[in-house]
N, C-alpha and C positions, 0 to 999 in steps of 0.2 A: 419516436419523436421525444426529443428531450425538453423539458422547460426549466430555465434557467430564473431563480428569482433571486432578489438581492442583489448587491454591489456590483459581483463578481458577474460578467455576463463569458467570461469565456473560460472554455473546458481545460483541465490539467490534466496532460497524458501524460503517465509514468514514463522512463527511460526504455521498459521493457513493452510496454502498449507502444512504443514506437518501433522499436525494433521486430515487434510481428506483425506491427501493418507494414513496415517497407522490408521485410523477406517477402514474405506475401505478396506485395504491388511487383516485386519486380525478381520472381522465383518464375523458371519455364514454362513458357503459356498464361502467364498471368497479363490480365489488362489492367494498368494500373487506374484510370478514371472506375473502372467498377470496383475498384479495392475502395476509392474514394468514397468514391458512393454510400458502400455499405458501410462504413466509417463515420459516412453523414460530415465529410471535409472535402476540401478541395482540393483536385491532384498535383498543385504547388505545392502543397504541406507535404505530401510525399516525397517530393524532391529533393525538397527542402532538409529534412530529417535525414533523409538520404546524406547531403552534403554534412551535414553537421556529426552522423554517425561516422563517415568514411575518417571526417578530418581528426576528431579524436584519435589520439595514439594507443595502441594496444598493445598488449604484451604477446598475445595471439591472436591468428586469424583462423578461420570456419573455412574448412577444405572438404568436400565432399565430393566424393569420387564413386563414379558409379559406370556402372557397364564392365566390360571384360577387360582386364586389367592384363591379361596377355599382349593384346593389341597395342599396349602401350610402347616405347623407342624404350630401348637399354639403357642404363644410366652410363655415360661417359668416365673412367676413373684415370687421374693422368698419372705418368708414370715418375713426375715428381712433384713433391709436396712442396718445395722452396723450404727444407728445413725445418719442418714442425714438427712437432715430435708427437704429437697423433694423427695417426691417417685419417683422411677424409677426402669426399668427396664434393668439389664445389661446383656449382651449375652457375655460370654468368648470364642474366635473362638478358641486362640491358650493362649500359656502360656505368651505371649506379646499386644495381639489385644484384645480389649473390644472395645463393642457398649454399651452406655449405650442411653436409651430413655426414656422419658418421661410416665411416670407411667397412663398419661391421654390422649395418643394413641391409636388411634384404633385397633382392632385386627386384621382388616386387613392389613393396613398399616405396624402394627410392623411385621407381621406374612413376606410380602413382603419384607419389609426391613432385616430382619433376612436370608429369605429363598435369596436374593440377594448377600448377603455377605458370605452363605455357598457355593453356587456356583464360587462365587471367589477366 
């Protein structure tokens, strides 16, 4: 239980106290009202934080890839660049999203990285 005296009746959670309570609310198998809970907030603020962390722009995003990486599809390499002059290889997810990598990536690696972004 916390008690709040003075002016100020509400709590300040750092940038980084927000981003481990919404991995946590919404990481596999998680319930987000009990992440709430033990937070002592409401699982609107969870949401909430959620929308405001996605909408910020990053320079990277947090790819974690797990289980057997064989299983994963081949990465696709086409047989022309359109005149680039370093190879690569580009995945089109949507009619807006491209990955392009590095034509001198391993197959497993792109095959992970590929198969991470179709899950998302």
């Amino acid at each position: 239980m916390e008690i709040f005296s003075g002016v100020e009746r509400r709590r300040r959670w750092s940038a980084e106290e927000k981003r481990r309570l919404v991995a946590a609310a919404f990481s596999p198998g998680a319930v987000v009202s009990e992440v709430a809970r033990r937070a002592d907030i409401h699982p609107n603020q969870l949401y909430r934080w959620r929308q405001d962390l996605c909408a910020v722009p990053t320079r990277f995003a947090e790819i974690v890839v797990s289980g057997d990486l064989s299983a994963s599809p081949a990465p696709v390499v086409a047989d022309d660049l359109g005149g680039e002059t370093s190879a690569s290889i580009e995945v089109v997810l949507t009619d807006w999203a491209k990955c392009r990598l590095p034509a001198s990536i391993s197959p497993d690696v792109a095959a992970a990285v590929i198969g991470a972004l179709v899950r998302r």
